[in-house]
C-alpha positions, 0 to 999 in steps of 0.5 A, a space after each residue: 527315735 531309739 529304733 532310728 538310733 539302732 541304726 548307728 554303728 555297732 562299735 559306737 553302741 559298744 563304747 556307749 555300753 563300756 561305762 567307767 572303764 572306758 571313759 578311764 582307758 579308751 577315751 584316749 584311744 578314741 581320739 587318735 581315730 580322726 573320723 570322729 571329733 570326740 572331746 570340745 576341742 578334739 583331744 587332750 591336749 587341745 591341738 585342734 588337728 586332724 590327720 584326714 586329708 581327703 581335702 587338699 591344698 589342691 582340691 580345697 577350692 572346690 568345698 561345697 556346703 553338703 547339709 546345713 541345721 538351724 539351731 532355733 536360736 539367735 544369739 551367739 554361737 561358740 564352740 563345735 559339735 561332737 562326732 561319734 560314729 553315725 550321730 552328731 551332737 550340737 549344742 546351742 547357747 542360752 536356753 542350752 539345748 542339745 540335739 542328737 542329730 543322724 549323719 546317715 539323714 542330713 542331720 535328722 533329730 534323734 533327740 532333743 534336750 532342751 533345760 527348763 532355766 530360769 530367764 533370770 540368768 541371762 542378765 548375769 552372763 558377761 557377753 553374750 549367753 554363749 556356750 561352749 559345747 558338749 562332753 562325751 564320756 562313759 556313754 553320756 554326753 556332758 552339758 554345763 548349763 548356764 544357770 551352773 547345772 552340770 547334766 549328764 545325758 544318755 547319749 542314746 536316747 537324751 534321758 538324764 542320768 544325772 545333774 549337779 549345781 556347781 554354782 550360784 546365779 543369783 550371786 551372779 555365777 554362770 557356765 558358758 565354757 564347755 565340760 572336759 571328760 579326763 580319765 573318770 571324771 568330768 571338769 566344769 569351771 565357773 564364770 562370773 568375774 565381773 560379779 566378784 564370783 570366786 573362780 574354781 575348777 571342780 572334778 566329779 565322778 563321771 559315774 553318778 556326779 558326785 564331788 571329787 574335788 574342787 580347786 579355787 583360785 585363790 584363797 588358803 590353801 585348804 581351798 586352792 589345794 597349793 602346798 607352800 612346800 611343794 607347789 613351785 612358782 618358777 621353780 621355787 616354792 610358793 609359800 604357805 597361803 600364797 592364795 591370801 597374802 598379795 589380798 587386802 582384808 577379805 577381798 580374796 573371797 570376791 576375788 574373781 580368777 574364774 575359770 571359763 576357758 578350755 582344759 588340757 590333760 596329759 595321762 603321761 603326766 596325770 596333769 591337767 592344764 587351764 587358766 584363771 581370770 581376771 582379779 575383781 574389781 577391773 579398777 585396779 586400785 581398789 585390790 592393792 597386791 598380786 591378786 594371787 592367783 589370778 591371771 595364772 595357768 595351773 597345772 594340777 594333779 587329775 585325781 586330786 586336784 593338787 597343784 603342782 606349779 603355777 605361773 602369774 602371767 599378768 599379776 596385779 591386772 590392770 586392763 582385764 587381760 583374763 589368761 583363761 585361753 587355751 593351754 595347748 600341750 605339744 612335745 617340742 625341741 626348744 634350744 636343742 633339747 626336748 621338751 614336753 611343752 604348754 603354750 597359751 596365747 594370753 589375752 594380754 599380747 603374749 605367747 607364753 611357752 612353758 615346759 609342762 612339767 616343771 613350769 619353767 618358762 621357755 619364751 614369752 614373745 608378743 605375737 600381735 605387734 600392737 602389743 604396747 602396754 608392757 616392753 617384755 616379760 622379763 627372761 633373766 632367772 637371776 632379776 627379782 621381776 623373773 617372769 614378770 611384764 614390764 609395765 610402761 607406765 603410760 598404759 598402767 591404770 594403775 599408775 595413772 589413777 581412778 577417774 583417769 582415762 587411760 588412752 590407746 592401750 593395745 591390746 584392748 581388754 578383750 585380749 590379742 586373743 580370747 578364747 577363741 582356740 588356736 591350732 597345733 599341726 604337728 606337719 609344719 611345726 606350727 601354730 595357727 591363731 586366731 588373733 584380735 588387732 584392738 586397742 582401748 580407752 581404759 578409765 577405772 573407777 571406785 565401786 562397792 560389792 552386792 551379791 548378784 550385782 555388776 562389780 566391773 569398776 571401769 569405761 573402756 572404748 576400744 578402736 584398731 591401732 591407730 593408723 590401721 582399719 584391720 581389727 583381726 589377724 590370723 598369725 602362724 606363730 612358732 612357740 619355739 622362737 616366739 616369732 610370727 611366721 606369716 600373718 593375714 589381715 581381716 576386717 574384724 576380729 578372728 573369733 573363730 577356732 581354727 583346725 588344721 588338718 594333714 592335708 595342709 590347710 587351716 581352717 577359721 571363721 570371720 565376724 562376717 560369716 565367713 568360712 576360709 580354708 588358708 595354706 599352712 606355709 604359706 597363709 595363702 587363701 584357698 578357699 571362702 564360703 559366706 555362711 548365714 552369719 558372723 561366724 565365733 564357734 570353732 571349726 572342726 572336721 570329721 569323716 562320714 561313709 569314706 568322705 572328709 567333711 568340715 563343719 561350723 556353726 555361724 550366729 554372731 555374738 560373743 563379746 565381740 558380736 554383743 551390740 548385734 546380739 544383744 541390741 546395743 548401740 552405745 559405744 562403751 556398752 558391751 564392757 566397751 566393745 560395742 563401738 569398735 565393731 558398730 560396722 559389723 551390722 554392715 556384713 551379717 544379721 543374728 542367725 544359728 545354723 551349722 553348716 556342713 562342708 564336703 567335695 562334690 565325688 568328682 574331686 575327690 583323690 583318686 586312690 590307685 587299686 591295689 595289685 
C-alpha cells in the first residue's frame, strides 16, 4: 500500500510533509488550484465554484460516467469526497470509514479506516446516521465521528495520529457534519438538539489535538466567549450575559442552538462564520423568551474564539427552522457600494445578506414563495422589531398553544433549504440553491428532560403547498436584491449540493438519483444521469491527467430519505417527514456508490497549437 501510494505526485508528498506551516499559510493557496477540491466545501469561503471549464454548455450533454466505487454501506450519503493531486478521499456515513482511493487505477484503495463505534449511537442520531466528509490539513486528513471522536489520520498511510472526544452520546450528542481546517486549527460542532444536547463550536490545534477553545451557544459569557461591550447585535452591544437572559431558570444548559452545519472563514478578517440550531424543546411554550442564541449566525475570532457580532434570524423558534445552512462569503456591490458580504439560506424561508464585517443586514427576502409563516423581516433600523420576522399569527405554535394543530405552515420544519449547500459563481453574479417546496402540520406538546432520551416535544406531517405536486426547487437567486432569477421544479426535494463551474454550468442531485448539469443564465437543463440511487451528497469537480471530471456520491437517506433509509412507513415518523416522501420508494432503493463523471476524448475542446 505505502509503495502504490509513492506513486503520487512529488508535490502532494511535499505538502504532506509541510506540517503546521502549511496548514497556517498554503492551505489557502491550495484552494485557488481548481485541479483539486481541498476543503468539504471547496474553499473557505464555501463558494462551491470552479474555474475548470473543459466541460461546457456545449459539450455537457455528452458526460459520461468514467469509474464508479461502492462504499459497502446503505444508508444516506451527504457531503463530497477530498482530491489532492493523484488520491481521493471518500468517507462513508455510520460505521464512518475512510478510503483513500488511487485516481491513476479507477479508484483502487490505498488505505482503509474503518472506527471500531459503539452501535448504541445510532439510535441518537436525529435523520439518518449521515456524515458530512473529510478535512485536509498539515498532512492529516480529518474525520468526525459519529459517536463525537474527532480523528486525525496520516493521509499517506491511514495510521492514526491523533483522536479526541468533543462530546457525550449517551446524552444524546452525535457528529454528522463535516470538520474545517483554518489556518492551525481544526473546528468540529455537536449535533443532538432534539436530545437537549447544548451546541458549541470547538477549535483544536491541528498538530496534536489539543483544546484551543470551544465557544457554546448559549450560556454566560465565560461560555459563549460574547463581551457584553464589545460583541455587537445589529450594531448595537449585546449586553453582558446575553446567552442567559431571554432563558427561564436553568434551561439554557439544555437549550439546544447545535452547531451541525458548514463553516466559512475569511484570513483577511481572522473571522470564522457558521450558525446554531434550534432552541429545545421544538414546543415552544415550555422555554418562554428569545432563546438567545440559538437560530443565529455568528462571526468569531479564529484564534480566540470571541464573538464579534451576531444575528438572531428566527428568536423564540416555534417550527424548528435550525439556521445551521451555510454561510457563504462573497464581495458584492450592494446599493452601489462595495461589500464584503455573508449570505445564508435559512431554513426558515429567508435569504439573508449580511455585511460580514460588522453584521449589518443588507437584505432578507423569501427565496421560496410558499413562504407564509411570517409576512417579512422587518428592515426599518429605527422599529424596535429591526431584523426580526413578522409572525402571522395563524402559523405561530406559539400563539395557537399546546395540543393544537397548527396546519399548512410553509416551509415545513425541515426548512426552504437545509443543509444542503448552495453555490456562488462569481461569472453571473449569482447564486445557485438547492431548495425544498414543503409545508407541515405543526402540534407541539409538553414533555420533560432525561439525559440521553428524545426531547423534541411536537407531531409534524408535512405535504407540498396546497394545489402544487413539485416539493423541490432548484432557484438562481440574486443575494444583492433578494429576488429569484430563474427557478426549475422537481418532483422532490433538492438535497443535493450544487457546484458551478466556469464553464457555465451548475451541477445538482435529485432524490430520485439523478445527476443534472443546468445552464447558469438561463436554468435550462443539459444534461441528466440516473445514478444507482437518490442522490443527498454534494456534487463536486476535480481535474485528473488534463481531463475535468465531476463526481458525487448517491444513497438515499437524510431527513428527507428517512422512511426509506431507516424503514419507516408511518407518516409522522422520521420528525414528520416520512409521508410527504412516501413515493420516493417509487423511483430509487438504498445504495452508496460514487460515481465519477468525464467527456469521452472525442468532445473534449479543441485547444489550437501555439505559434
Amino acid at each position: 500500500m505505502q509503495k502504490l501510494l509513492l506513486s503520487t505526485s512529488v508535490g502532494i508528498l511535499a505538502l504532506f510533509g509541510a506540517g503546521v506551516a502549511y496548514a497556517a499559510d498554503e492551505l489557502l493557496e491550495l484552494q485557488k488550484n481548481p485541479k483539486d477540491w481541498v476543503a468539504p466545501t471547496g474553499d473557505y469561503a464555501n463558494l462551491r465554484y470552479s474555474k475548470l471549464k473543459q466541460i461546457t454548455t456545449e459539450n455537457v450533454g455528452k458526460l459520461a460516467p468514467v469509474w464508479s466505487f461502492s462504499t459497502g454501506v446503505l444508508r444516506g450519503h451527504e457531503g463530497a469526497p477530498l482530491v489532492l493531486g493523484d488520491v481521493m478521499y471518500l468517507h462513508t456515513p455510520f460505521p464512518n470509514i475512510v478510503y483513500a482511493l488511487d485516481l491513476n487505477n479507477d479508484g483502487k484503495i490505498i488505505w482503509k479506516y474503518e472506527p471500531k463505534q459503539d452501535p448504541s449511537v445510532v439510535p441518537v442520531m436525529c435523520c439518518d446516521t449521515v456524515n458530512r466528509g473529510l478535512a485536509y490539513g498539515d498532512g492529516k486528513i480529518f474525520l468526525a465521528q459519529a459517536d463525537t471522536t474527532l480523528v486525525a489520520l496520516d493521509a499517506k498511510t491511514g495510521k492514526l495520529v491523533w483522536s479526541v472526544k468533543n462530546g457525550d452520546p449517551s446524552k444524546g450528542a452525535t457528529s454528522t457534519a463535516a470538520p474545517h481546517v483554518f489556518k492551525d486549527k481544526v473546528f468540529v460542532g455537536i449535533a443532538g438538539g432534539e436530545f437537549g444536547v447544548r451546541g458549541s463550536i470547538t477549535a483544536y490545534n491541528i498538530k496534536d489535538g489539543s483544546l484551543a477553545w470551544r465557544g457554546y451557544s448559549m450560556g454566560p459569557d465565560s461560555d459563549t466567549l460574547i463581551d457584553g461591550e464589545k460583541t455587537t447585535h445589529l450594531g448595537k452591544p449585546v449586553g453582558k450575559d446575553s446567552g442567559l437572559n431571554t432563558w427561564e431558570g436553568d434551561q439554557w444548559q439544555i437549550g439546544g442552538g447545535t452547531t451541525w452545519g458548514w463553516y466559512s472563514y475569511d484570513p483577511e478578517l481572522n473571522l470564522v462564520y457558521y450558525g446554531s440550531g434550534n432552541p429545545s424543546t421544538w414546543n415552544p411554550s415550555q422555554r418562554p423568551g428569545d432563546n438567545r442564541w440559538s437560530m443565529t449566525l455568528w462571526a468569531r475570532d479564529l484564534d480566540k474564539g470571541t464573538v464579534k457580532w451576531v444575528y438572531q434570524m428566527t428568536p423564540h423558534d416555534e417550527w424548528d427552522y435550525d439556521g445551521i445552512n451555510e454561510t457563504i462569503l462573497a464581495d458584492q456591490t450592494i446599493g452601489g457600494q462595495a461589500r464584503k458580504t455573508l449570505v445564508h439560506f435559512d431554513r426558515n424561508g429567508f435569504g439573508y445578506t449580511l455585511d460580514r464585517v460588522t453584521g449589518e443586514l443588507l437584505v432578507a427576502e423569501k427565496y421560496d414563495p410558499a413562504v407564509n409563516w411570517a409576512t417579512k423581516v422587518d428592515m426599518d433600523k429605527s422599529s424596535p422589531t429591526y431584523g426580526r420576522p413578522q409572525v402571522v399569527a395563524k402559523y405561530s405554535t406559539q400563539q395557537n398553544g399546546e395540543d393544537v394543530n397548527t396546519k399548512g405552515v410553509c416551509p415545513a420544519a425541515l426548512g426552504s433549504k437545509d443543509m444542503q449547500p448552495a453555490s456562488f459563481s462569481p461569472d453571473t453574479g449569482l447564486f445557485y440553491v438547492p431548495t425544498n417546496h414543503v409545508c407541515m402540520d405543526y402540534e407541539p406538546f409538553r414533555v420533560s428532560y432525561t439525559a440521553g432520551q428524545p426531547y423534541v416535544g411536537a407531531t409534524l406531517e408535512m405535504f407540498p403547498p396546497a394545489g402544487e405536486t413539485n416539493m423541490g426547487n432548484f432557484i438562481a437567486w440574486d443575494a444583492r436584491v433578494g429576488k429569484i432569477v430563474w427557478s426549475n421544479k422537481e418532483q422532490f426535494s433538492v438535497w443535493s449540493g450544487a457546484v458551478t463551474t466556469a464553464g457555465g454550468i451548475a451541477f445538482y442531485g435529485t432524490l430520485e438519483g439523478y445527476l443534472k448539469a443546468v445552464d447558469l443564465k438561463t436554468g435550462k437543463e443539459l444534461y441528466k444521469y440516473k445514478t444507482p440511487s437518490g442522490i443527498i451528497g454534494n456534487v463536486m469537480t476535480y481535474q485528473h491527467k488534463g481531463k475535468q471530471h465531476v463526481a458525487v456520491l448517491s444513497g438515499v437517506g437524510g431527513w428527507a430519505g428517512i422512511g426509506l433509509a431507516a424503514g419507516l412507513s408511518k407518516s409522522n415518523e422520521g420528525l414528520g417527514a416520512v409521508g410527504g416522501y412516501k413515493a420516493l420508494s417509487d423511483y430509487t432503493a438504498l445504495g452508496g456508490v460514487l460515481t465519477v463523471f468525464a467527456l469521452p476524448d472525442s468532445a473534449l475542446p479543441i485547444i489550437a497549437p501555439a505559434n
